[in-house]
SEVEX-746043 format. One record per residue (C-alpha): residue in three letters; x, y, z. Coordinates in Angstrom, 3 decimals, decimal comma, padded with zeros to 6 digits. Each point is the difference from the previous one (the first is absolute). Layout:
residues N
{ALA; {X; Y; Z}};
...
end
This chain:
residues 216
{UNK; {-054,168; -256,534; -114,996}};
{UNK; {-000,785; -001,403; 003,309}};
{UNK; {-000,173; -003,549; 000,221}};
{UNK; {-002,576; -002,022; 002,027}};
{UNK; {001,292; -001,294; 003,501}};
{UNK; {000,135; -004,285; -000,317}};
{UNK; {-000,937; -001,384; 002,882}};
{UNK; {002,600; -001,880; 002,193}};
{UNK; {-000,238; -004,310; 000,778}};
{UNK; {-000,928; 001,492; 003,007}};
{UNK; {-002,733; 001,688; -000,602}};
{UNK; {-001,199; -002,297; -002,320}};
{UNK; {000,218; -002,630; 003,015}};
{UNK; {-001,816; 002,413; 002,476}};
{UNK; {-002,904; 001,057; -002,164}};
{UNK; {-000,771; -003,586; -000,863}};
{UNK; {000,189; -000,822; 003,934}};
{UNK; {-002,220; 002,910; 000,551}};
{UNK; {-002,254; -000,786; -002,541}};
{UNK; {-000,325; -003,423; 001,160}};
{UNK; {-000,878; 000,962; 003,350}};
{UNK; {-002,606; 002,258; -000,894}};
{UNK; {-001,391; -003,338; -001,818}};
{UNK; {-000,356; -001,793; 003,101}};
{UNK; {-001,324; 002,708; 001,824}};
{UNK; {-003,022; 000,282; -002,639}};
{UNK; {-000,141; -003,690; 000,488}};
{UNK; {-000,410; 000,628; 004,124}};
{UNK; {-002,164; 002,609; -000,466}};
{UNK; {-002,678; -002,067; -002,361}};
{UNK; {-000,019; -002,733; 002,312}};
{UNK; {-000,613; 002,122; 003,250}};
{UNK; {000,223; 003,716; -000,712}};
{UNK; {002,521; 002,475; 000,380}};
{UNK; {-000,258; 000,881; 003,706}};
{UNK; {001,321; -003,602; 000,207}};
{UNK; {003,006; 000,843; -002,388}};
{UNK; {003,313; -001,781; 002,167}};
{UNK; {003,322; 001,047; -001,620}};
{UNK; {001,725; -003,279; 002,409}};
{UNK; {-002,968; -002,248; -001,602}};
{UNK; {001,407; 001,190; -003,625}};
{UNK; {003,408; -000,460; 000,924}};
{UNK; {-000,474; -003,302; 001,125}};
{UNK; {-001,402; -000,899; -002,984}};
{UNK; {002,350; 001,550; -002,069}};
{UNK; {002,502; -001,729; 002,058}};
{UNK; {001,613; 002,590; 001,544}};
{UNK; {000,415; 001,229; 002,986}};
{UNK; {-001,765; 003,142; 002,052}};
{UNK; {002,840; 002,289; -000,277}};
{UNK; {000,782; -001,299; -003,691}};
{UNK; {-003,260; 001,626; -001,121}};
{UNK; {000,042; 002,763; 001,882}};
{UNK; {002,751; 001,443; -002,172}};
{UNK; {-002,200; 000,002; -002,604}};
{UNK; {-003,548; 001,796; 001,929}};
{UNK; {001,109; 002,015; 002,605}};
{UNK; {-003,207; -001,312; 001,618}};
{UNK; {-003,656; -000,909; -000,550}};
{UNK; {-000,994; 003,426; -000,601}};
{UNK; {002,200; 000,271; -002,799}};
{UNK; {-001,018; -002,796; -001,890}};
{UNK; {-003,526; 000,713; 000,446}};
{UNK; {000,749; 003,548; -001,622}};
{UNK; {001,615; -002,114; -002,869}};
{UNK; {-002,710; -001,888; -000,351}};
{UNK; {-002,691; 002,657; -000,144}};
{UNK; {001,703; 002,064; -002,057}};
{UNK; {000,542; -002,456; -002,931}};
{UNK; {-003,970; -000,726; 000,703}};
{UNK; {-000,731; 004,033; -000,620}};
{UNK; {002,834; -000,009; -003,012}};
{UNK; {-001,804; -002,725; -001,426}};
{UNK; {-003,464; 001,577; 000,385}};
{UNK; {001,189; 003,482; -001,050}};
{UNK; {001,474; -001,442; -003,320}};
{UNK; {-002,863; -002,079; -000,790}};
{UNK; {-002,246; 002,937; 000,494}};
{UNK; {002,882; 001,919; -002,276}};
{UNK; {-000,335; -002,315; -002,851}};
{UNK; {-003,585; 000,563; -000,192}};
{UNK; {-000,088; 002,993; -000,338}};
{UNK; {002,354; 000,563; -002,377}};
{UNK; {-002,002; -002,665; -002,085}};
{UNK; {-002,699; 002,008; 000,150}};
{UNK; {-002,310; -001,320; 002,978}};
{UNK; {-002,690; 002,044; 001,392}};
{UNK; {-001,310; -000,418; 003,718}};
{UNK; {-001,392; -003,309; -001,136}};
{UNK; {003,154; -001,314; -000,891}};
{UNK; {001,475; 001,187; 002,679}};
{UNK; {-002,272; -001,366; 002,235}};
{UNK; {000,829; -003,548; -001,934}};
{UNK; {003,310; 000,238; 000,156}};
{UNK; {-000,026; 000,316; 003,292}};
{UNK; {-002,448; -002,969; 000,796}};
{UNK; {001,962; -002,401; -002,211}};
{UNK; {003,523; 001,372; 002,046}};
{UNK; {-001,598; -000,822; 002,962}};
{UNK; {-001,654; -003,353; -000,572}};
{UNK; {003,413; -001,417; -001,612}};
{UNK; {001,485; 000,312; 003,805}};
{UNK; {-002,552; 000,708; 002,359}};
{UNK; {002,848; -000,068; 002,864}};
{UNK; {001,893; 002,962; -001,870}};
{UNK; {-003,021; 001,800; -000,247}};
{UNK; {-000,581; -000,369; 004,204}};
{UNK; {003,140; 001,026; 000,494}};
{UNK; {-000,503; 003,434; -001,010}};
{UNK; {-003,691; 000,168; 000,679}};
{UNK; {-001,070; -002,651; 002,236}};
{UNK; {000,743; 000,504; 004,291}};
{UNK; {002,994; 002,006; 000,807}};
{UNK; {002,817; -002,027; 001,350}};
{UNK; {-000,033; 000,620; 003,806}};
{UNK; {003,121; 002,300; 000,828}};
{UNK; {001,253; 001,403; -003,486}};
{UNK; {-000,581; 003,130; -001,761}};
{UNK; {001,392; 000,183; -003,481}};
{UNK; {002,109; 002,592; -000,669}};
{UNK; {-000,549; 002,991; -002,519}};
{UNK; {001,364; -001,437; -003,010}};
{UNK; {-002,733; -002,905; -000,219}};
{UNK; {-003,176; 002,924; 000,719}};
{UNK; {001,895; 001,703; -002,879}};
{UNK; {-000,066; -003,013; -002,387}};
{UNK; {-003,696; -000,731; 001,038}};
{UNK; {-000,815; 003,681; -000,757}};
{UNK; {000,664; -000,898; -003,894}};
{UNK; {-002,839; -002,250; 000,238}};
{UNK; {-002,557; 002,688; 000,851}};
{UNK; {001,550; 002,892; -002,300}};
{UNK; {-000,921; -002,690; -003,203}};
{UNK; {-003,678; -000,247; 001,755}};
{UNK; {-000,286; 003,444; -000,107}};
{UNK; {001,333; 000,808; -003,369}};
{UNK; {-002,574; -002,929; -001,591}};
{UNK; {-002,812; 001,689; 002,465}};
{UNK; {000,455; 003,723; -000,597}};
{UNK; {-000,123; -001,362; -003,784}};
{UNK; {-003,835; -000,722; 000,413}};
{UNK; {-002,959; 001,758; -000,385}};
{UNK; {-002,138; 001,020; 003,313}};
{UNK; {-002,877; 001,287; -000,056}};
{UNK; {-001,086; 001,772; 003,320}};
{UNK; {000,466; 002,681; 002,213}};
{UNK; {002,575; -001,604; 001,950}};
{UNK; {-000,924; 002,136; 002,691}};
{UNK; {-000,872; -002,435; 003,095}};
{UNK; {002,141; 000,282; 003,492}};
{UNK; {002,446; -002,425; -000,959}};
{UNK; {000,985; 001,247; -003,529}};
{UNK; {000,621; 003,538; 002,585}};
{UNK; {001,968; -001,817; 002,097}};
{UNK; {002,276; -001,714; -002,649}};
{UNK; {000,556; 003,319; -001,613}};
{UNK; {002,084; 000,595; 003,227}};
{UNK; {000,978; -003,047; 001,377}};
{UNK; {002,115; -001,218; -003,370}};
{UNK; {003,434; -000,986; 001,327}};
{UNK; {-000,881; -003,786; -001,172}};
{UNK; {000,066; 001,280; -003,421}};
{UNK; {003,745; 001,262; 000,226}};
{UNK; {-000,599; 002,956; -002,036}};
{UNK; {-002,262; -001,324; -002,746}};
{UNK; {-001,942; 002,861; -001,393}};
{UNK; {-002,865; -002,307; -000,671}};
{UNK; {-003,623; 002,380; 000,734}};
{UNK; {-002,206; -001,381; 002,949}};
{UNK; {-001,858; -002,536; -001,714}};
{UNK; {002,837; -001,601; -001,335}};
{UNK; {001,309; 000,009; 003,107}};
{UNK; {-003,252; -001,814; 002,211}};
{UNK; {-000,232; -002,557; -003,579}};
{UNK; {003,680; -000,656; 000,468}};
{UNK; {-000,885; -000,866; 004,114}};
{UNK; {-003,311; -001,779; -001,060}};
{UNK; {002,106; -002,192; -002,272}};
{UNK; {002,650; -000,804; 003,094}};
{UNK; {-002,278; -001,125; 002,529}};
{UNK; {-002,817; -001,538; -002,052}};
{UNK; {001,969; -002,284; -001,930}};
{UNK; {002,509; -001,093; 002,384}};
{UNK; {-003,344; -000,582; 002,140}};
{UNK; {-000,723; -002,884; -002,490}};
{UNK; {003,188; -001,243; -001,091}};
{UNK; {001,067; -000,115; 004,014}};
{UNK; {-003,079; -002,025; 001,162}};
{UNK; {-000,091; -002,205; -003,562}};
{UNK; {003,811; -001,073; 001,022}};
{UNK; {-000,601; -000,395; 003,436}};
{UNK; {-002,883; -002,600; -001,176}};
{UNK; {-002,613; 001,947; 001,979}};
{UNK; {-002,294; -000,796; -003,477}};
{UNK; {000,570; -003,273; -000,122}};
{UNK; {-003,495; -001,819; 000,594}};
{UNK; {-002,037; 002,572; -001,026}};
{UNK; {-000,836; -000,875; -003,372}};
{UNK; {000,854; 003,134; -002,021}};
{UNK; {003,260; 001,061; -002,300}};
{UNK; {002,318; 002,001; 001,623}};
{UNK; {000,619; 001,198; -002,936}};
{UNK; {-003,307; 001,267; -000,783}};
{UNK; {000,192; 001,992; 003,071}};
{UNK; {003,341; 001,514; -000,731}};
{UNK; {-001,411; 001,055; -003,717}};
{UNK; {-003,368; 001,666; 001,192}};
{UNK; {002,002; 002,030; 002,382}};
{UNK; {002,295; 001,156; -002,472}};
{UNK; {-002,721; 000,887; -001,765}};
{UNK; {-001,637; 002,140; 002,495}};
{UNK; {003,062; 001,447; 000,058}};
{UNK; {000,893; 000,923; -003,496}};
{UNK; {-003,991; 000,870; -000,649}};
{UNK; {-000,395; 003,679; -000,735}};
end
């Protein structure tokens, strides 16, 4: 029987140090956003020097893949949870809105303006890809009532990459899009405060689209 590997003092040490910085950085990037995220501004606050950190992040790059990837981990295992408690689209859709109004900042990390100069690599566009397969299964699960015969439902049928391999049927498939864009429309412009002064609930909005969307 193989026994499980204990981790060394060491790596105890580092992962706390790593873990800590990646605390700051959410810190920096709240205040002013992650294009402004200085690994020498965290390291002086951490009390350390330049170099000292650096043998922890290879470089900002890295710890903004760190960063984004816990933000899509957390996101794909909230949506995970649902699920397997039995939430439709709706609940998805809630789920989703309550993840992204308990930290606004993680959710603009992933969805908000790209951070000028990096390009995640494939392992984060593979955890963000478990998002959309548990959108499809919970849309392919409802009814539809339609031809689903316009230009666009054509052009999905062979432009389906997105879906990594998801057999869900056409309609599923423009539902599961609808969904995407639609509701982070709302949730993007509620936590930017672009509704604030107009008098209506946000979340009002948010629940009439989703029920455009899940109408049959």
């Amino acid at each position: 029987m193989t026994q499980a590997r204990t981790e060394t003092p060491r790596e105890r040490y580092r992962a706390q140090v790593r873990a800590e910085i990646k605390e700051h950085a959410r810190e920096q990037i709240a205040t002013a956003g992650a294009s402004a995220l200085s690994l020498n501004a965290i390291a002086k606050r951490m009390g350390m020097s330049g170099p000292a950190l650096y043998r922890y992040f290879a470089g900002r790059d890295e710890l903004i893949t760190e960063l984004v990837t816990d933000a899509y981990r957390s996101l794909a295992d909230t949506f995970r949870e649902a699920a397997a408690s039995g939430a439709d689209l709706a609940g998805l859709a809630h789920a989703m809105r309550a993840w992204a109004l308990a930290d606004p900042q993680r959710y603009f990390l992933v969805f908000g303006t790209p951070v000028p100069g990096y390009h995640a690599p494939a392992d984060v566009t593979r955890i963000a890809s478990e998002t959309m397969a548990v959108i499809l299964d919970a849309c392919a699960a409802l009814p539809y009532e339609g031809d689903g015969g316009t230009a666009f439902d054509a052009h999905l049928e062979g432009h389906r990459q997105w879906a990594d391999g998801h057999p869900a049927p056409p309609a599923a498939l423009r539902r599961a899009l609808s969904f995407w864009t639609r509701l982070h429309g709302v949730l993007s412009l509620e936590l930017a405060g672009h509704f604030t002064g107009m008098s209506f609930d946000p979340a009002r909005l948010f629940a009439a689209e989703l029920d455009d969307l899940t109408a049959r």
